[in-house]
C-alpha positions as CSV (number, residue, x, y, z in Angstrom):
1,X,-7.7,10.4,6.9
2,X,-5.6,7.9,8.9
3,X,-1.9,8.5,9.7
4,X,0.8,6.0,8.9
5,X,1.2,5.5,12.6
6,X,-2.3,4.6,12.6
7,X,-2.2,2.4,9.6
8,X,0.9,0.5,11.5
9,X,-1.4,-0.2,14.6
10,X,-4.6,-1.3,12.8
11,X,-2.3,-3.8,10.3
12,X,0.1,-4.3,13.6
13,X,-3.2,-5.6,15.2
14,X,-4.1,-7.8,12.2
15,X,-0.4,-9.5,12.2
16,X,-0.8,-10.3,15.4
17,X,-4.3,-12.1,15.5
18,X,-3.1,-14.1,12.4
19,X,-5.0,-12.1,9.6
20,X,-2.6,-11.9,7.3
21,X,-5.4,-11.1,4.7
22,X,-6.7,-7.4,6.9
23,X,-2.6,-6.9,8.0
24,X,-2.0,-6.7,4.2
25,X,-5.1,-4.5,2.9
26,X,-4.9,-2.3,5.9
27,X,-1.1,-1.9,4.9
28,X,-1.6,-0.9,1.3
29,X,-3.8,2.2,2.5
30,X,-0.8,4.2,3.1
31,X,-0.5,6.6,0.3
32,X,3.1,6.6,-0.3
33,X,4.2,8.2,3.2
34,X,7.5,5.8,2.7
35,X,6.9,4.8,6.5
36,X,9.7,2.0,6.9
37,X,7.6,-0.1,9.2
38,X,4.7,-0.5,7.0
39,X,6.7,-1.6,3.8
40,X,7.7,-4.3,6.5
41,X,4.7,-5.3,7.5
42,X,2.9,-5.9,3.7
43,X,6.2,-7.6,3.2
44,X,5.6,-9.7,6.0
45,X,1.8,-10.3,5.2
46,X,2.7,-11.3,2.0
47,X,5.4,-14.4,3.3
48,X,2.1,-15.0,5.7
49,X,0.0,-15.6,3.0
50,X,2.9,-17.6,1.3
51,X,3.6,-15.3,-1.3
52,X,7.4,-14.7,-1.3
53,X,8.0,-13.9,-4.9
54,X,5.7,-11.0,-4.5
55,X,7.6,-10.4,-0.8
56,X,11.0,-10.6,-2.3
57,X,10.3,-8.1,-5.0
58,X,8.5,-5.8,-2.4
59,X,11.3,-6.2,-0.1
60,X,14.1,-5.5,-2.4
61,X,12.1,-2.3,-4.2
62,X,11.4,-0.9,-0.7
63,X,14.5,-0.2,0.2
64,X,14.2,-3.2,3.0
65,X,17.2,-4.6,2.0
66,X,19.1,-1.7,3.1
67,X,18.1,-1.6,6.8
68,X,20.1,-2.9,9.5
69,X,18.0,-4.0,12.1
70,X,17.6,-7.4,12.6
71,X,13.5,-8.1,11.9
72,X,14.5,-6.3,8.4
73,X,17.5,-8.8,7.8
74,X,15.8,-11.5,9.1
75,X,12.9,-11.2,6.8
76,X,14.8,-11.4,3.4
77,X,16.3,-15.3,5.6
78,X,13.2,-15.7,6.1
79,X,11.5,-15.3,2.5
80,X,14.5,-17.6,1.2
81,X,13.3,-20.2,3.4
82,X,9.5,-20.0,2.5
83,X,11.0,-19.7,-1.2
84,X,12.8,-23.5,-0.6
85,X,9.5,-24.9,0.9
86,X,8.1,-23.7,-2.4
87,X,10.7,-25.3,-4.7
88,X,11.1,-28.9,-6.3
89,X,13.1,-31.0,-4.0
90,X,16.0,-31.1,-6.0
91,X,16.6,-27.4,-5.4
92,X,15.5,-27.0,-1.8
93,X,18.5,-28.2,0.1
94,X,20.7,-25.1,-1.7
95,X,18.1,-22.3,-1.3
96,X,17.9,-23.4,2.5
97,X,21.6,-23.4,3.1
98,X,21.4,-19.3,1.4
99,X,18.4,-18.8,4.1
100,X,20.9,-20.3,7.0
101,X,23.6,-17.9,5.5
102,X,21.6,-14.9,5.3
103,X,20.4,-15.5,9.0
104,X,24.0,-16.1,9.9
105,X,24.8,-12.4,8.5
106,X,21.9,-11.3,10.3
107,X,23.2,-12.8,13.8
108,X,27.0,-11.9,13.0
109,X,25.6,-8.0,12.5
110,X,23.0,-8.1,15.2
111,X,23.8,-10.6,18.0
112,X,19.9,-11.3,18.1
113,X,19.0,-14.7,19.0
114,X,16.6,-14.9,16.5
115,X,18.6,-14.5,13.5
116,X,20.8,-17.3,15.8
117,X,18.0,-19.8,16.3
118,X,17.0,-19.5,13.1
119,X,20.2,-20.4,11.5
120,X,20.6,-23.4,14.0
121,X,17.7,-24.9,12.6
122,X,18.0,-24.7,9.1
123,X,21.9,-25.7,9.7
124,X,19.8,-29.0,11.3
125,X,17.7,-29.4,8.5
126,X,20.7,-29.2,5.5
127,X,22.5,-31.9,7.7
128,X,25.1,-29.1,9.1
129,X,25.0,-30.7,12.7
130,X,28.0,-28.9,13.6
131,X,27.2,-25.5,13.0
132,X,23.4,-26.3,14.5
133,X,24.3,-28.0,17.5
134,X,26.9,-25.3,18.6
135,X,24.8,-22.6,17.9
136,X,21.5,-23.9,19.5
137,X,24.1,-24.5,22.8
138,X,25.4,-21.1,22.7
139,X,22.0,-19.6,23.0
140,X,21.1,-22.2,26.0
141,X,23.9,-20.9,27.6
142,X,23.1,-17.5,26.9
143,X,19.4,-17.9,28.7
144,X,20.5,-20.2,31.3
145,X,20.2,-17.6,33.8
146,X,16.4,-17.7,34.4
147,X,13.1,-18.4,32.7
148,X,12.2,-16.2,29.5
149,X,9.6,-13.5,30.4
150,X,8.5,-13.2,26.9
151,X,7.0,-15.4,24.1
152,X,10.0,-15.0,21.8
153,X,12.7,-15.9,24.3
154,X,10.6,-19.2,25.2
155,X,9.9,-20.2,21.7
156,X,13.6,-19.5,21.1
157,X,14.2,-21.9,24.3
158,X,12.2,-24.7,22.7
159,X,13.5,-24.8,19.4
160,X,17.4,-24.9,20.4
161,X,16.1,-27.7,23.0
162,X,14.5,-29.5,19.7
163,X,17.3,-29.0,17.8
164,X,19.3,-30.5,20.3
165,X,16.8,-33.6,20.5
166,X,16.3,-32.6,24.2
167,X,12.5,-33.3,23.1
168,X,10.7,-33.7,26.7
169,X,12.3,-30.3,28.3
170,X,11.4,-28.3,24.7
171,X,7.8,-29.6,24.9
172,X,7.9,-27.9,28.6
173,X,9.9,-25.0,27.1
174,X,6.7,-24.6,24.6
175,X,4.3,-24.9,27.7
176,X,6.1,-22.4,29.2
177,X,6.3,-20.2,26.5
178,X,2.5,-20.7,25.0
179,X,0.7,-19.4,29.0
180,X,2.6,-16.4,28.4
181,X,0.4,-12.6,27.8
182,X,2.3,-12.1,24.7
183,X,1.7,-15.6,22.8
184,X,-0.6,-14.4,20.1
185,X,-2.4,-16.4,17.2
186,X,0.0,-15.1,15.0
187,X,3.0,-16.1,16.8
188,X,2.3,-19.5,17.8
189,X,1.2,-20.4,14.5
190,X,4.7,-19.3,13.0
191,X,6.6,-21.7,15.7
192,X,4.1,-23.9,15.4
193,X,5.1,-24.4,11.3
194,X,8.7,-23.7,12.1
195,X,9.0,-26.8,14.2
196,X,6.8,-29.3,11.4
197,X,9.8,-27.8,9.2
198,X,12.5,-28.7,10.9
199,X,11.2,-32.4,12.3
200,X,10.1,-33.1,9.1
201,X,13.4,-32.6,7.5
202,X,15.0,-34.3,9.9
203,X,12.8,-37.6,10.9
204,X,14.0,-37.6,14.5
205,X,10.7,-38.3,15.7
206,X,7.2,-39.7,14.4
207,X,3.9,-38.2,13.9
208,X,2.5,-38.8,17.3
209,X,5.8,-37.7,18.9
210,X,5.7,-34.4,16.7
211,X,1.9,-33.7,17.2
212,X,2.7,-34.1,21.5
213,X,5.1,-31.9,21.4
214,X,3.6,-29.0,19.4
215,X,0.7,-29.7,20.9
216,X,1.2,-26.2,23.5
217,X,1.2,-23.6,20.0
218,X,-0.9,-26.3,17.9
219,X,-3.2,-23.2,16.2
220,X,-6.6,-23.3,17.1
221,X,-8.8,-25.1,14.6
222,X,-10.9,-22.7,12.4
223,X,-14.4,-24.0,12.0
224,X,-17.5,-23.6,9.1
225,X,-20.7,-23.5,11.0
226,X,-24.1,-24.8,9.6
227,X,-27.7,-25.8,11.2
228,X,-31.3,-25.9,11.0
229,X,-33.3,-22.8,10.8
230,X,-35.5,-23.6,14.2
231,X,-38.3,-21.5,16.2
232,X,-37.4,-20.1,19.5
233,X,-37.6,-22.5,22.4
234,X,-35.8,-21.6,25.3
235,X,-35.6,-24.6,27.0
236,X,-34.3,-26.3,24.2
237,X,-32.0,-23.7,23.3
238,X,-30.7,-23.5,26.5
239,X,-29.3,-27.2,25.9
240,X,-28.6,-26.6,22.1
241,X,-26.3,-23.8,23.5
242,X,-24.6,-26.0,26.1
243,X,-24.1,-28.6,24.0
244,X,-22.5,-26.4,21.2
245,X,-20.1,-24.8,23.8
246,X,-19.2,-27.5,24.6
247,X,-18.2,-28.8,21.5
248,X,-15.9,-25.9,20.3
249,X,-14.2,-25.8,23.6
250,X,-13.6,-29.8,23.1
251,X,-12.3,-28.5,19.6
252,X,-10.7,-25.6,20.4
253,X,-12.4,-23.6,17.8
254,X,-11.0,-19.9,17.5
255,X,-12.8,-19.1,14.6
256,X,-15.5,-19.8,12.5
257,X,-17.3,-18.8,9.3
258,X,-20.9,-18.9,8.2
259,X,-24.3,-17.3,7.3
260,X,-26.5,-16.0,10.5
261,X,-30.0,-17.6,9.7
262,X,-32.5,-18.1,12.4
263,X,-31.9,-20.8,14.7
264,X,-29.0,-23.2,14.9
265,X,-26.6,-20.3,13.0
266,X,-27.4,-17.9,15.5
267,X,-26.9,-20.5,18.4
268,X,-23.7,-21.6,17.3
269,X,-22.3,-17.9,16.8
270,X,-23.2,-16.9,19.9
271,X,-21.0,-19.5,21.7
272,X,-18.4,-19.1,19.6
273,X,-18.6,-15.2,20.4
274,X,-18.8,-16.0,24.4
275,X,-16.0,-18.5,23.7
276,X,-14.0,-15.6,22.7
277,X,-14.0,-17.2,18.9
278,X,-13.7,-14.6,15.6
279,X,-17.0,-14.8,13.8
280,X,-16.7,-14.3,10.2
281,X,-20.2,-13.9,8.5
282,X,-20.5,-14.7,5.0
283,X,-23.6,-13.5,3.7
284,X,-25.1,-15.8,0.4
285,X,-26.7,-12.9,-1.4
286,X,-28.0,-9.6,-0.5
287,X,-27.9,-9.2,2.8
288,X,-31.7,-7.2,3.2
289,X,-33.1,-10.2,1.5
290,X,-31.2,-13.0,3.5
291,X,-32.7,-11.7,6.6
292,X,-36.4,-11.2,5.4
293,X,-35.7,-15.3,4.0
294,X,-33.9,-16.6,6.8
295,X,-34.2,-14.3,10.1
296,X,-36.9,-13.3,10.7
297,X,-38.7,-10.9,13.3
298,X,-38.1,-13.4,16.3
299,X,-34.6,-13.8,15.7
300,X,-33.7,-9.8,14.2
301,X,-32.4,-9.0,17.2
302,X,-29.9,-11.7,18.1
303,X,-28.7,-11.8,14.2
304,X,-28.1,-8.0,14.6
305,X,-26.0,-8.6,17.7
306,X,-23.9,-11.2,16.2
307,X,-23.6,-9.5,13.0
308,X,-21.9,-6.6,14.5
309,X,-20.0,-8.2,16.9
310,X,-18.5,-10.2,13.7
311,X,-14.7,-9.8,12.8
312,X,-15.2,-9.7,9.5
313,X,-18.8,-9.6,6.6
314,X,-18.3,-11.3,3.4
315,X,-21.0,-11.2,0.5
316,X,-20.2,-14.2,-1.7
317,X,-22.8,-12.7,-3.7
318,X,-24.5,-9.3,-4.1
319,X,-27.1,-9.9,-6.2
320,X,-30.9,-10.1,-5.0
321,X,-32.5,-13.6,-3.9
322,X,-33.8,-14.5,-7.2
323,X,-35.7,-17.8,-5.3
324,X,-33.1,-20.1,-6.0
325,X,-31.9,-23.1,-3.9
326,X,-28.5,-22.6,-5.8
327,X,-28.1,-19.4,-4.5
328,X,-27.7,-20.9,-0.5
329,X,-25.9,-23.7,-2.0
330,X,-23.1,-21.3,-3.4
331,X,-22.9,-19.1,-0.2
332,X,-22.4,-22.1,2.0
333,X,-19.5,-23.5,-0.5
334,X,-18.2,-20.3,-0.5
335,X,-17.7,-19.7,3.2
336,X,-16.6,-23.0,3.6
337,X,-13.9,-22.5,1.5
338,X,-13.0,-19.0,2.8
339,X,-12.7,-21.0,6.5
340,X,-10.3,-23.3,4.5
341,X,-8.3,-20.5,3.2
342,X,-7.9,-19.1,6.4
343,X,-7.1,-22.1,8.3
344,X,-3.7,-22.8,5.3
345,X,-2.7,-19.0,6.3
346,X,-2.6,-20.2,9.7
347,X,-1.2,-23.9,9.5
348,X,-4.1,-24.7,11.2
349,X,-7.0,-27.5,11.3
350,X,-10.4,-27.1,10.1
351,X,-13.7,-28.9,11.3
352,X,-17.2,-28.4,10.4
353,X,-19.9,-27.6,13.8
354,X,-23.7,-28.9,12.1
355,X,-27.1,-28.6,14.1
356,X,-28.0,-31.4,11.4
357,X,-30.9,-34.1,12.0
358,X,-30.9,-35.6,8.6
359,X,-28.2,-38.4,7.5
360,X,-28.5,-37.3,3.4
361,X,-28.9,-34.0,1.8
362,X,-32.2,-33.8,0.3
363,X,-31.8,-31.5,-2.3
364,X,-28.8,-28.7,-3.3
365,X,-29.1,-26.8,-0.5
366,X,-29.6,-27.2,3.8
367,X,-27.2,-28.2,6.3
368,X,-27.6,-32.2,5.2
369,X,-26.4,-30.5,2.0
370,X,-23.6,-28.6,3.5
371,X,-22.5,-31.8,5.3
372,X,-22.5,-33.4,2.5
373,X,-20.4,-30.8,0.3
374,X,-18.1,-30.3,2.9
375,X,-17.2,-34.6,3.5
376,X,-16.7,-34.7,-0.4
377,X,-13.9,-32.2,0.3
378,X,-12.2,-34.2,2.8
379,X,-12.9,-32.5,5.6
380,X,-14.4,-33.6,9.1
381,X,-17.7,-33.0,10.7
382,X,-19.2,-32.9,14.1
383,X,-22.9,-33.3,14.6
384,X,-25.3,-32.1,17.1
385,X,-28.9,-32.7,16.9
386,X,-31.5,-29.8,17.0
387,X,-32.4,-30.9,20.6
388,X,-36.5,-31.9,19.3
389,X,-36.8,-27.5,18.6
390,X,-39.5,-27.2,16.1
391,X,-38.1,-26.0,12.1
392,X,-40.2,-23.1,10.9
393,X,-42.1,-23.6,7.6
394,X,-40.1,-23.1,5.1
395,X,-40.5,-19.2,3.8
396,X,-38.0,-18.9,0.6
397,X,-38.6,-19.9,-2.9
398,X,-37.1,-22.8,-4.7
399,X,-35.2,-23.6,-7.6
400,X,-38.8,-25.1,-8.7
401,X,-40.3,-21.7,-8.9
402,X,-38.4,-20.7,-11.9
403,X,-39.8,-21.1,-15.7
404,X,-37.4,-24.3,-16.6
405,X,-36.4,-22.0,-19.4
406,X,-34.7,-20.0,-16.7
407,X,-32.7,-22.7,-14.9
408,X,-30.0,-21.3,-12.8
409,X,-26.6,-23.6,-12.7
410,X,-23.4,-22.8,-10.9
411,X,-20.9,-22.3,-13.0
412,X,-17.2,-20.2,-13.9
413,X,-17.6,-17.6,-15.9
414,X,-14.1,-16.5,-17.4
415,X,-13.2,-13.3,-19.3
416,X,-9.5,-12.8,-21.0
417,X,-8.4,-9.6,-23.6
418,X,-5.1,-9.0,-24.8
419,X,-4.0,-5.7,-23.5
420,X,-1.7,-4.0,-26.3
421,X,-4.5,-5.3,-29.0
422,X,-6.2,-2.1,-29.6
423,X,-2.8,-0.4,-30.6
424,X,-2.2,-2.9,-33.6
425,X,-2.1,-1.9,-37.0
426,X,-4.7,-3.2,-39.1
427,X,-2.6,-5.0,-41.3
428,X,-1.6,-7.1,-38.4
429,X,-4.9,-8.1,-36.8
430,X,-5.0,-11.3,-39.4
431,X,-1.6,-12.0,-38.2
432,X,-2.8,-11.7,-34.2
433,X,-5.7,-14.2,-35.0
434,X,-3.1,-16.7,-36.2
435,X,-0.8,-16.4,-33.5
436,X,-2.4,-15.6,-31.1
437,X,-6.5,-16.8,-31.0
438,X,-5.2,-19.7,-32.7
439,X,-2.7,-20.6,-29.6
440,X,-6.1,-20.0,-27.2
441,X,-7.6,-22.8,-29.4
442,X,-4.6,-24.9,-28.8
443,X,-4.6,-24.4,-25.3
444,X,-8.5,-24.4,-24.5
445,X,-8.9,-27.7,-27.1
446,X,-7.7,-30.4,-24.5
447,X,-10.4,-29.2,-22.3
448,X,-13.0,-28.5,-24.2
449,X,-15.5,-31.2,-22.5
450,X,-15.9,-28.9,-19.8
451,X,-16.5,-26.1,-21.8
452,X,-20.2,-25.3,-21.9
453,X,-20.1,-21.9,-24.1
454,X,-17.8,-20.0,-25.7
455,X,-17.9,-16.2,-27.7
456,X,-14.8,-14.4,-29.2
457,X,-15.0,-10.5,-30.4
458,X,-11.4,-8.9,-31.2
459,X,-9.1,-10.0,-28.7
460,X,-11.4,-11.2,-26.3
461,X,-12.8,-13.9,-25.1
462,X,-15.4,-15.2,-22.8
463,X,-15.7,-18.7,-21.5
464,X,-17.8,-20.6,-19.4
465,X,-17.4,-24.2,-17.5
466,X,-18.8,-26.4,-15.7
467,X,-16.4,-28.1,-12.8
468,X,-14.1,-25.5,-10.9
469,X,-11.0,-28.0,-11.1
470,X,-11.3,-28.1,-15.1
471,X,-11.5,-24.5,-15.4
472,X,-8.6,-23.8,-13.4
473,X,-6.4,-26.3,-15.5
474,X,-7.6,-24.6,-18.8
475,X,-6.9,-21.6,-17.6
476,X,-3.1,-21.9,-16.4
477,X,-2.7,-24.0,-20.1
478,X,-4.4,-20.7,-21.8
479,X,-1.9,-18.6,-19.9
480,X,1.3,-21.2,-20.0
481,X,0.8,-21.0,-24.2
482,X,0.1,-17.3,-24.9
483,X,3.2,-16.9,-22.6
484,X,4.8,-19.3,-24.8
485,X,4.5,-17.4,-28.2
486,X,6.7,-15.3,-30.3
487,X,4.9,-11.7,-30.3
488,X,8.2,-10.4,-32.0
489,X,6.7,-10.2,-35.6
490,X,3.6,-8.4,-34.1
491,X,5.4,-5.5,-33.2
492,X,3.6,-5.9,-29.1
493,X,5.3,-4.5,-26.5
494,X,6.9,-6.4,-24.0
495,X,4.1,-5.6,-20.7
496,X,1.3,-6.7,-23.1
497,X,-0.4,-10.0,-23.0
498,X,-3.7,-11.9,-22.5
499,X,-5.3,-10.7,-19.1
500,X,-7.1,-13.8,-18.0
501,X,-10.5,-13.4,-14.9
502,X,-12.8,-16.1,-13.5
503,X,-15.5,-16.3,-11.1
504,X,-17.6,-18.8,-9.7
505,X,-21.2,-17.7,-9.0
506,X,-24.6,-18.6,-9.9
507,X,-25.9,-17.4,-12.9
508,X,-28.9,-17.8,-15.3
509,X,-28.6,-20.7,-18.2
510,X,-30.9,-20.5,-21.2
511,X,-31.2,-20.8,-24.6
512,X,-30.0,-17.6,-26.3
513,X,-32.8,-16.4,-28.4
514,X,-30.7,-14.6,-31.1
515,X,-28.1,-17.2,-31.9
516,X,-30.7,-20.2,-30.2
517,X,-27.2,-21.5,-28.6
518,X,-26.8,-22.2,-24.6
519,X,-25.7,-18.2,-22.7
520,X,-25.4,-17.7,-18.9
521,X,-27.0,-14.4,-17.8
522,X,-26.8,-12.5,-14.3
523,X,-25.3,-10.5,-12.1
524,X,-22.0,-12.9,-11.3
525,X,-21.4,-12.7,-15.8
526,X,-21.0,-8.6,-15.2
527,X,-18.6,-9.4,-11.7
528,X,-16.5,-11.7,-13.6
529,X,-16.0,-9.4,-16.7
530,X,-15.5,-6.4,-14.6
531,X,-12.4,-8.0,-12.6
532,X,-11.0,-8.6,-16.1
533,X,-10.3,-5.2,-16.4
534,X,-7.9,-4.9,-13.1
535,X,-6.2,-8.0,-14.1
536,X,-2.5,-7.8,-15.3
537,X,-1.3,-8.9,-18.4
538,X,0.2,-13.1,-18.4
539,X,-2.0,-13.6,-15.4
540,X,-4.8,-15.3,-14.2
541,X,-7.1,-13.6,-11.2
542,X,-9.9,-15.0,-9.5
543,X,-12.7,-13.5,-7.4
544,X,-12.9,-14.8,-3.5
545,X,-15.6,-17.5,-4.4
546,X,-13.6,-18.5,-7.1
547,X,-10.9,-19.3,-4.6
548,X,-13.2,-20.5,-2.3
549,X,-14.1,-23.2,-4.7
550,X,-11.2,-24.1,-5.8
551,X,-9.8,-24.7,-1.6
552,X,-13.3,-27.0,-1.5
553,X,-12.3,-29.0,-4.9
554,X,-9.1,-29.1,-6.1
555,X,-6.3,-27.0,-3.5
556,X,-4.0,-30.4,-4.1
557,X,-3.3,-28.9,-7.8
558,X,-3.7,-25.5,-7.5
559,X,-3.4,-22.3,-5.0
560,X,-5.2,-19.0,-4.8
561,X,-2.4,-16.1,-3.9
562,X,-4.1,-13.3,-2.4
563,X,-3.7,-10.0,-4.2
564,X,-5.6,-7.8,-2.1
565,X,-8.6,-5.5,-2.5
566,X,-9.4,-4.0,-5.8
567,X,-11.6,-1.6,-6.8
568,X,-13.1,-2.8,-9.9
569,X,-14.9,-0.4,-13.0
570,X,-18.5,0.9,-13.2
571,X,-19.2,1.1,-9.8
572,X,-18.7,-2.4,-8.9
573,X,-17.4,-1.8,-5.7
574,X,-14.0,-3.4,-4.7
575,X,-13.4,-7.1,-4.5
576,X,-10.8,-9.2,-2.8
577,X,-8.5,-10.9,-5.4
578,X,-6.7,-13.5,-5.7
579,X,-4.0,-14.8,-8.5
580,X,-4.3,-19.0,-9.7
581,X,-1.2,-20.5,-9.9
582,X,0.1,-24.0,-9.7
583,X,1.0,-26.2,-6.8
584,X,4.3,-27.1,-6.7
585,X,5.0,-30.9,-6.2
586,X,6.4,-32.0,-2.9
């Protein structure tokens, strides 16, 4: 069993490569050992993953708020100022001037020059020159005896400079600071969004003037990787591997995500490991089956190298390969949006590396496909070709296989029950349907184009649609009305409510041979209802694909809030979770 000490280095570790995602699951292992600095850390992970309600409440019912050191006191400034960045406009100039307060109590009780710095800038960026000019001066003054040694004091150096509009010396303050053995990921990526912050609130300076000068901590860019499956040539790899190490250094890739197929995968995870890159593997199904499809014997040994050199394995699936076109289709969309997801957590860029000869996808599924999906999403793509290295015949089954009876379709498969409905009096349940299945109706009515099938039994209900962004607005309206209601005169308790799960996978669609209506079958139907089960009540979780898909369609309108890993009911393994909410405007 690991200690809290060890917990604290392993999630420590995580913090400080910029996975806020591992930094926060490896955090809530600790069984209750009430060891201070790991309540900090999950808090911390949390604000990372830019979830500061959940932070504050953590915070506060940790006993944080009663600690005197500054990174303690400093944190609770510092989830104030994520909460203003996450507020209408109208409110964010007030909540900013509490941050700047709560950091000016910080430096008052400490003397730390980053509770200082922190309130010069945020004194900038509510139009308090006074206060930010006087403070960012004091802590020149107080460094002007040498060169920091550390990241911290340089980053400190560069913002007070930028504060001060001394823009040239704080880009070389920046340079300075960035060469240094302690400038991690994680820290570079939190100056790095510290500075947009303040120039954007205070339009010293334009775009191209902001980009040179945070161009020293920009974060690396995080990368999905896709290619041809291709026979061994080595000659041709040899220049296929060049040319691909190439491009991530040009691109200063420091992570990627993808599947390991034989071939142009392989090739392009291999330099990215030599480069010194994060592999992240997602897996589109199980993973015995994607190698016998898409390894091979010739390959096996490089795939099993650069699968367990891999930071981290995903399955967007687990199911079998069911010889379905789909099936590569959904694990490609799903690591591409994982790579997005990442690459928001870090304030970074994203690009797309493709081993791709074709200009148009051919079908649902191969890297012209992948290219394809992933320019529909907005995002950019650089192409290599497959250097003339022969493709191997093509070894898995299509879509075309299966008895048209037995299409298979991607869809979102949503389950919802009202917890407290079990506990109702039977001559209430007629007065539940009214209020509150009738108020689903209500809700789900407006979208009901999208809506391919729907089943009620009780209190619960199942639901399945067609396009991502139309389930996720159906299913913040479903919760926004049953939150809505009056449950008064149904006797409920006040923590009941509907509990609302969705899932994107691929699934089975056919005509029901009982009712003769349109059902979705498969393994991805049992997922999503399992993950209702863990869900609270008035809330809305999705499953990692899920949130995947709706980074790659829709992340202008809507954000995935990572929950953590949860183990789900009948064996179903744990799964990492995510809660839908709402973007915020501006």
């Amino acid at each position: 069993m690991s200690t809290a000490s060890d917990i604290v280095g392993r999630a420590q570790a995580a913090l400080d490569r910029g996975d806020a995602f591992a930094a926060y699951d490896i955090a809530a292992e600790d069984d209750g050992s009430g060891d201070p600095q790991l309540a900090y850390i999950r808090v911390l992970a949390l604000a990372r993953l830019g979830d500061w309600r959940s932070a504050l409440a953590y915070y506060d019912s940790h006993g944080l708020d009663r600690r005197s050191d500054v990174d303690s006191l400093a944190l609770k400034a510092r989830l104030l100022k994520d909460k203003a960045f996450d507020s209408p406009a109208a409110e964010r100039s007030a909540i900013l001037r509490e941050a700047r307060d709560a950091y000016l109590a910080a430096f008052e009780r400490t003397g730390q020059d980053f509770a200082a710095i922190n309130a010069a800038s945020l004194s900038h960026m509510v139009g308090d020159e006074v206060a930010a000019q006087a403070l960012a001066q004091a802590l020149l003054d107080r460094s002007a005896g040498g060169r920091p040694t550390d990241y911290w004091q340089g980053a400190t150096r560069a913002e007070a400079l930028a504060v001060l509009a001394r823009f040239d010396e704080a880009r070389a303050a920046l340079e300075h600071a960035a060469a240094l053995p302690d400038a991690s990921a994680a820290a570079r990526s939190s100056t790095f969004q510290q500075l947009r912050r303040l120039f954007a609130a205070s339009g010293a300076i334009d775009a191209a003037a902001i980009g040179h000068l945070l161009q020293p901590i920009r974060p690396r860019r995080v990368a999905h990787f896709c290619g041809h499956m291709l026979r061994p040539d080595h000659d041709s790899e040899a220049r296929l591997a060049a040319a691909v190490a190439e491009l991530l250094h040009e691109e200063d890739v420091g992570m990627v995500f993808g599947a390991l197929a034989c071939g142009a995968d392989l090739i392009i995870a291999e330099q990215a490991l030599a480069l010194g890159a994060e592999l992240h593997v997602v897996f589109p199904f199980d993973r015995d089956d994607f190698v016998q499809q898409s390894v091979g014997d010739a390959w096996h040994g490089r795939f099993e190298h650069c699968a367990n050199a891999a930071t981290g394995t995903y399955m967007a699936s687990t199911m079998r390969f069911v010889h379905d076109d789909e099936q590569f289709a959904f694990g490609s969309r799903t690591a591409m949006g994982m790579a997005r997801l990442r690459a928001a957590q870090m304030h970074a860029e994203t690009v797309q590396i493709a081993v791709c000869d074709e200009d148009s996808a051919a079908g649902v599924a191969g890297t012209a496909a992948d290219v394809a999906s992933w320019q529909a999403a907005g995002g950019r793509t650089r192409r290599l070709s497959s250097m003339g290295i022969r493709r191997p015949a093509r070894s898995a089954g299509t879509s075309g296989d299966a008895n048209d009876r037995e299409r298979r379709v991607l869809r979102v498969l949503v389950f919802a029950d009202f917890q407290g409905f079990s506990r109702l009096p039977e001559p209430l349940i007629p007065q539940f349907w009214q209020t509150i299945m009738s108020g689903c109706a209500r809700a789900l009515a407006p979208h009901a184009g999208a809506i391919l099938a729907t089943n009620t039994w009780g209190d619960g209900l199942h639901l399945v649609l067609d396009r991502v962004e139309a389930a996720a607005a159906a299913l913040l309206d479903l919760r926004e009305t049953l939150a809505g209601l009056d449950l008064a005169g149904l006797g409920i308790a006040g923590n009941a409510g509907m509990r609302i799960a969705a899932h994107s996978g691929s699934v089975y669609e056919m005509a029901d041979p009982v009712t003769g209506r349109l059902n979705f079958y498969g393994t991805e139907v049992s997922r999503a209802a399992r993950l209702e089960a863990v869900t609270p009540p008035g809330t809305v979780y999705v499953t990692e694909p899920m949130a995947a898909a709706i980074e790659m369609s829709c992340a202008d309108l809507f954000r995935s809030r990572y929950v953590g890993r949860l183990s789900l009911p009948k064996n179903f393994g744990t799964e990492r979770i995510y809660a839908l909410e709402k973007r915020q405007p501006g």
